[in-house]
C-alpha positions in Angstrom: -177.7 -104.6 249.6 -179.4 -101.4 249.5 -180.1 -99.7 245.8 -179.9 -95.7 246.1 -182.7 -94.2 243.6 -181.5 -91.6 241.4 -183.9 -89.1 239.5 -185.1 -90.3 236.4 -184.4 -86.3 235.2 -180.7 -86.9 235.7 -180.7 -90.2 233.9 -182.3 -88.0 231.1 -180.4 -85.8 231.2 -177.3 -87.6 230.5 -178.9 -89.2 227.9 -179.3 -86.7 226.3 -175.8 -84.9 226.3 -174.9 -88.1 225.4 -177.5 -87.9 222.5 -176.2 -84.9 221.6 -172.3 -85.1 221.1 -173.5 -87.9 219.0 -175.0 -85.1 216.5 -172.9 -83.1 216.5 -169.9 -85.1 215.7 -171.9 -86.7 213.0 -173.0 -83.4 211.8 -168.8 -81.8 211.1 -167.7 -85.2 209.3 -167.9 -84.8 205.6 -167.3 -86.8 202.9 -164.5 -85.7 201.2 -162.6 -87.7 198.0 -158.9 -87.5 197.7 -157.8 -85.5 194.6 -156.3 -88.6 192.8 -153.6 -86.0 191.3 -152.3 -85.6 195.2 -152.3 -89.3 195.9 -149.9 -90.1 193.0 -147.3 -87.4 194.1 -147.8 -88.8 197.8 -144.5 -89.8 199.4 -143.7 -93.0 200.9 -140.3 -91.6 201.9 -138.7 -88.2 201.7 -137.9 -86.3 198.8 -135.9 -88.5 195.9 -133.0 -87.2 194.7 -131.4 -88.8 191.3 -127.7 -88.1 190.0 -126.9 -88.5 186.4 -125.1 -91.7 187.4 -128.7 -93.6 188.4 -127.1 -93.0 192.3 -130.9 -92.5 194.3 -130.8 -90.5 197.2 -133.6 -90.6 200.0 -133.1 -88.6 202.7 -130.1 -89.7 204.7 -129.9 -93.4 202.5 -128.2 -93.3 199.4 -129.1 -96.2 197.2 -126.0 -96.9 194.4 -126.4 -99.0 191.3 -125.5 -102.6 191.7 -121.7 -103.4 191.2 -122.2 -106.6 188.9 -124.9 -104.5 186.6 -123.4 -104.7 183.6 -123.3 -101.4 181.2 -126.2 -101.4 178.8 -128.0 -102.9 182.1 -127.0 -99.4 184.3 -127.7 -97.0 181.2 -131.0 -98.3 181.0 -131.8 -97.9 184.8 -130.5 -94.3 184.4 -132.5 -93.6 182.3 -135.4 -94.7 183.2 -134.8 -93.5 187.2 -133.9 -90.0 185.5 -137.0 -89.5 183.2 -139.5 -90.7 186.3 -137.9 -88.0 188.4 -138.0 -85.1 185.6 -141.4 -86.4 185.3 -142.1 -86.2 189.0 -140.7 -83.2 189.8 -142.3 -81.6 186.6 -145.9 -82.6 188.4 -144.6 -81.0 191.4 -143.6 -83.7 192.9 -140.8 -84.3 195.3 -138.1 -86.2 193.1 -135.6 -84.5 191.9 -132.2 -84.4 189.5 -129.1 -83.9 190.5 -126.9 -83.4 186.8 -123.1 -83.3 187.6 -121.4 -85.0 184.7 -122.6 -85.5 181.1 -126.5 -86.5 181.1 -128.3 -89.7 179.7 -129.2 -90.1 176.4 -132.4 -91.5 175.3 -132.6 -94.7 174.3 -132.9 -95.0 170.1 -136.2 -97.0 169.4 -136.5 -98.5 173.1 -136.2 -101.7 174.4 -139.5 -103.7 173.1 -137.8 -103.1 169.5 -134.4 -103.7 170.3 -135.2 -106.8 172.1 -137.2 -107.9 168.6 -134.0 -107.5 166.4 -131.9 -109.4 168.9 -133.9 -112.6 170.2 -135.9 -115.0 167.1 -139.9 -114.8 168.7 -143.0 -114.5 167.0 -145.3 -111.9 168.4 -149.0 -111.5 168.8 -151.4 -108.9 170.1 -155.4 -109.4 171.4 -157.5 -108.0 173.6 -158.9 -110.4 176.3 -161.3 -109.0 178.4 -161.1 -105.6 176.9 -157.3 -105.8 178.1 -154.6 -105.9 175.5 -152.6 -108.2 175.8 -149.2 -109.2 173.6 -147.8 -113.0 173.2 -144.3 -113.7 172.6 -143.5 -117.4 172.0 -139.8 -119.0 170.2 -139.9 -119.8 166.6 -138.9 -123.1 167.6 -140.6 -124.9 171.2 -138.6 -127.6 172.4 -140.8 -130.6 172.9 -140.8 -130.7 176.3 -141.7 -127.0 176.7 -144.7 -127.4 174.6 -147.0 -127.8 177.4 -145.7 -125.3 179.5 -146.9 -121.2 179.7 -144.7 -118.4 181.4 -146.4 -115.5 182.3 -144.6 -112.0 182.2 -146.4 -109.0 183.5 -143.3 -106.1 183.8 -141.5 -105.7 180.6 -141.2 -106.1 177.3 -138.1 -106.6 176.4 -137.8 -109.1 179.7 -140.4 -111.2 178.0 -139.1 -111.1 174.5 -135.7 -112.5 175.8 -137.2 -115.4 178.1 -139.7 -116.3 175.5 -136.7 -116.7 172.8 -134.9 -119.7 175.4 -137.6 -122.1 174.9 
């Protein structure tokens, strides 16, 4: 086998192109930090569209309530579904309300204190960590619940009713 010297100035030279898109690419990156106000309008699908019945609309899907929700379980959903969207689309956002019939009324109190006056629990608030926290236990544990802790991150009133079963 025969090896076929090349000049070392064309070796260089490569090299150094090489060398030098390196730079320059480097050079025209920049660090840039997302504007956090963008990121929370950002869509995961296309523009939300929410009727005054809780019916969602994205894009060509449209997303009904469930059939077995019962009443106060549908108002509640509409309400919330329509306040996120005013609130979106006041922010610029892309959700959006579609009113047809008679709109939504606000909830009176909301559903922590409702949930109170309905289901016996005795309530507690700390702060753990720096992180406030709020524990709802029955006024009565059974005795073979008493070694036992649920954990409810989400809601309130979700908590409130669980914790009043025991």
């Amino acid at each position: 086998m025969r090896f076929i010297a090349r000049s070392p100035a064309l070796a260089l030279l490569a090299s150094g192109v090489v060398v030098c898109c390196a730079v320059v690419a480097q050079s025209q990156q920049k660090d840039q930090k997302p504007d956090t106000a963008v990121l929370l309008d950002a869509p995961n699908v296309p523009q939300m569209v929410v009727d005054s019945d809780g019916t969602l609309h994205f894009g060509p899907r449209t997303v009904p309530l469930p059939a077995l929700a019962s009443p106060e379980a549908r108002q509640s959903y509409t309400r919330q579904m329509l306040q996120r969207a005013r609130a979106s689309a006041g922010r610029g956002g892309l959700a959006s309300v579609r009113t047809g019939e008679a709109s939504v009324a606000p909830a009176a109190g909301g559903s922590k204190e409702a949930a109170l006056e309905i289901y016996p629990v005795v309530e507690e608030s700390y702060k753990i960590g720096g992180v406030g926290v709020t524990i709802y236990w029955p006024e009565m544990i059974p005795s073979k619940n008493r070694n036992r802790v649920l954990m409810e991150f989400e809601m309130d009133a979700e908590a409130i009713a669980v914790a009043s079963r025991g």
